[in-house]
C-alpha positions in Angstrom: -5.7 4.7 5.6 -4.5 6.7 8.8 -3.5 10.1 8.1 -2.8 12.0 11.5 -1.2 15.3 11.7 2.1 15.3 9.5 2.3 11.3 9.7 0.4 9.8 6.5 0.7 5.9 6.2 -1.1 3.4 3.8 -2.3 0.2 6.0 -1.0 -2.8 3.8 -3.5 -6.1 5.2 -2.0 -8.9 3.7 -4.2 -12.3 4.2 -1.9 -15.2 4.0 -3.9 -18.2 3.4 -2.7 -21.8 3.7 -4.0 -23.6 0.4 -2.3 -26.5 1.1 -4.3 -29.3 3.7 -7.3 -28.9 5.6 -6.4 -25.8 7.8 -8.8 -22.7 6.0 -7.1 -20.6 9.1 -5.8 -18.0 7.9 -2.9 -16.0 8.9 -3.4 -11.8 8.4 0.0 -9.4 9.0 0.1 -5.9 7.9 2.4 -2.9 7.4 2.5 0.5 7.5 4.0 2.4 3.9 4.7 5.7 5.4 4.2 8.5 2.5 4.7 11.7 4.4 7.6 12.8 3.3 6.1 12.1 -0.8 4.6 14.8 -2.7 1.8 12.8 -4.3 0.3 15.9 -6.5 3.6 14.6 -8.4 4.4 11.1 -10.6 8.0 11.0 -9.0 6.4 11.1 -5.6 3.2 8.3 -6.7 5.6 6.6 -8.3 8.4 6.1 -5.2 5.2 5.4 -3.0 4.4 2.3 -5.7 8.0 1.3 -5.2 7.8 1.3 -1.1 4.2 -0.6 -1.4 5.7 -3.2 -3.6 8.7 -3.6 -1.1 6.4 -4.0 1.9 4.3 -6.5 0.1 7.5 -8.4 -0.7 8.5 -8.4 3.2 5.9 -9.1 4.6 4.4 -11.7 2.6 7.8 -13.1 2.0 9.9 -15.6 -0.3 9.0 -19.1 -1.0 11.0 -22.1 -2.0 11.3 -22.0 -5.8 10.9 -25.9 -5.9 7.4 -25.8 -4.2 4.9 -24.7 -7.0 2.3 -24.2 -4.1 4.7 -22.6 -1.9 5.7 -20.0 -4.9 1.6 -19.4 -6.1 1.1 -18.5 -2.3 4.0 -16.2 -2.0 2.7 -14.4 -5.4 -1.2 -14.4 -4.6 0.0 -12.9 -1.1 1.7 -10.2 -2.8 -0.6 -9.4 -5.8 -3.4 -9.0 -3.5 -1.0 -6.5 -0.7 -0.5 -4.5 -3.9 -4.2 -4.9 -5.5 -5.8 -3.6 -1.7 -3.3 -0.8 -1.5 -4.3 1.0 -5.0 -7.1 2.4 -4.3 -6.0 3.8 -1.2 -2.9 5.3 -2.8 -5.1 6.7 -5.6 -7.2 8.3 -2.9 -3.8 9.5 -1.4 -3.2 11.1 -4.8 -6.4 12.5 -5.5 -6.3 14.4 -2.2 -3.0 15.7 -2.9 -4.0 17.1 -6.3 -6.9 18.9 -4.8 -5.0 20.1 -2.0 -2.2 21.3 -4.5 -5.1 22.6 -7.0 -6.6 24.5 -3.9 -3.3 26.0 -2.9 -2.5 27.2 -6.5 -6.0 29.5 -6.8 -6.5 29.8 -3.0 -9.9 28.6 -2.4 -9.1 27.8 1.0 -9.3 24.3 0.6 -5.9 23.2 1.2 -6.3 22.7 4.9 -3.8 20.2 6.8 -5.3 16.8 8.2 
């Protein structure tokens, strides 16, 4: 996760394998899910940032044709495992927020800006 200054992105790597003939190469893309402008100490905020993650895992791992059974699996592993890597970096997200919101509220001092 790259968080630098006021810009605060989660790093989707999405491995898109080739099950199907003797190629094991594999083919890795990746997206940024930009979450600066969420307030992640709040559920509406985690929960728009699960909606964004779930859309970049559909673009970037893509559609498949319904008719080819290993065409679809591939499409849906692609995208289970974009969302699967990218929770615990959003719950990380969160967890900082929280503390940076709990700081704030009794000012501890810890609520300094990345």
């Amino acid at each position: 996760m790259n968080i630098v200054s006021k810009t605060a992105t989660i790093l989707l790597p999405l491995a898109v394998l080739a099950f199907v003939g003797v190629s094991a190469a594999a083919e890795t893309r990746s997206t940024k899910v930009s979450y600066a402008d969420l307030n992640l100490a709040t559920p509406s905020g985690v929960a728009i940032l699960e909606k964004r993650i779930v859309h970049a895992a559909k673009q970037v791992c893509g559609s498949a044709d319904i008719f080819d059974r290993l065409d679809v699996m591939d499409m849906e592993h692609c995208r289970t495992k974009a969302i699967g890597d990218a929770v615990p970096r959003v719950a990380l997200a969160v967890a900082e927020a929280r503390l940076r919101q709990a700081s704030a509220e009794t000012g501890n001092g810890l609520a300094s800006s990345r």
